[in-house]
DOGU-649034 format. One record per residue (C-alpha): residue number from 0; x, y, z. Coordinates in steps of 0.02 Angstrom, whole numbers, m for minus. Last residue first. Layout:
# DOGU-649034
{NUM; {X; Y; Z}}
...
This chain:
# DOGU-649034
{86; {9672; 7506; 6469}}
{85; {9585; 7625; 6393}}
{84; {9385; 7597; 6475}}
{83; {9487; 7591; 6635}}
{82; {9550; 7801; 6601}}
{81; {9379; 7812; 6571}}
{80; {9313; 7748; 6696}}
{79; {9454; 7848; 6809}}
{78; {9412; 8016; 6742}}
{77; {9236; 7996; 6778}}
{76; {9263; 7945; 6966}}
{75; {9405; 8093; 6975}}
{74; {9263; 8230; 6902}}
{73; {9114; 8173; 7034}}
{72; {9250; 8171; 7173}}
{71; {9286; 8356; 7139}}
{70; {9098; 8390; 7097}}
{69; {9043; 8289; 7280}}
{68; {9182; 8383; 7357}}
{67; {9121; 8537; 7330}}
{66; {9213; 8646; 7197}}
{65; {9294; 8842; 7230}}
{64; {9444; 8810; 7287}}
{63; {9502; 8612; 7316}}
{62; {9565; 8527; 7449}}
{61; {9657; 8355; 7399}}
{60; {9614; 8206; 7481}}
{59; {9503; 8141; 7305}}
{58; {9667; 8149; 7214}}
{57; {9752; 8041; 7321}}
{56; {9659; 7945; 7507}}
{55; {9470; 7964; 7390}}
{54; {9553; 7874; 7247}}
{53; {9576; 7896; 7067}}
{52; {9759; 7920; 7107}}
{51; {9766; 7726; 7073}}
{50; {9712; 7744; 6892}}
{49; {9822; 7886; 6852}}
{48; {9970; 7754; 6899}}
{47; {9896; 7615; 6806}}
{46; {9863; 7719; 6643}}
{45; {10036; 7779; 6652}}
{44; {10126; 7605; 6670}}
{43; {10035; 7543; 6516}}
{42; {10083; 7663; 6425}}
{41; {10269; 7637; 6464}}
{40; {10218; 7456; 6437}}
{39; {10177; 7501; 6260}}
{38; {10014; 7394; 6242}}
{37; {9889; 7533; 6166}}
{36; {10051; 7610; 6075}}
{35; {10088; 7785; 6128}}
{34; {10035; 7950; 6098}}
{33; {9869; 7979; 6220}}
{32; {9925; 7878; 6351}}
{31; {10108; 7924; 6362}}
{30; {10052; 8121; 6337}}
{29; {9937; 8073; 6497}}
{28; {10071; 8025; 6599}}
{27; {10139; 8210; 6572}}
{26; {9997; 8318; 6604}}
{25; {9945; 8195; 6755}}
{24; {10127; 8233; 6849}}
{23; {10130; 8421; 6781}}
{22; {9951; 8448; 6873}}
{21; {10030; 8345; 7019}}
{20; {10163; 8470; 7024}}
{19; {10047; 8622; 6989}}
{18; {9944; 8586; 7161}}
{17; {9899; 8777; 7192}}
{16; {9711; 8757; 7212}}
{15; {9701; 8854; 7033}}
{14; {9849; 8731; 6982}}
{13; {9737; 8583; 7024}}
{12; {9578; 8625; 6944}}
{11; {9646; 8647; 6764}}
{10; {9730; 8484; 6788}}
{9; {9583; 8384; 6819}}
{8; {9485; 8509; 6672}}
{7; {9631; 8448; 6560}}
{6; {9585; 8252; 6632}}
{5; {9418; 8274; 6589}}
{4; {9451; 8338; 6432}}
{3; {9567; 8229; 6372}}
{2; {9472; 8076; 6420}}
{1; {9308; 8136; 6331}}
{0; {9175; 8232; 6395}}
């Protein structure tokens, strides 16, 4: 899965547990990521801020329907290698 996908599936999880405005949040700092310039500080700013809700006290404190935690925290751990892997 690439970086794309995991964080559409990230998204996709969220608005079925009713979080739509962090869904928006990672839908939108991942346009900067995928469009701009590798060293755009903009882009820059967006990797770093996905990269810190990679954390068991953000994204991981979230409850979410129908996924243990171990998937849910599975899926963030995967999305922030490779979210590290573009940096």
């Amino acid at each position: 899965m690439n970086l794309e996908n995991i964080s559409d599936k990230i998204c996709s999880v969220l608005i079925t547990s009713a979080y739509v405005d962090e869904a928006k949040e990672i839908k939108g700092l991942m346009i900067n990521i995928l469009t701009l310039e590798k060293h755009n500080p903009i882009r820059v700013s967006a990797l770093e801020s996905l990269i810190s809700r990679c954390h068991p006290k953000w994204l991981g404190d979230y409850y979410i329907n129908n996924v243990s935690y171990k998937e849910w925290t599975d899926l963030i751990t995967k999305f922030k290698n490779k979210l590290i892997k573009e940096r």
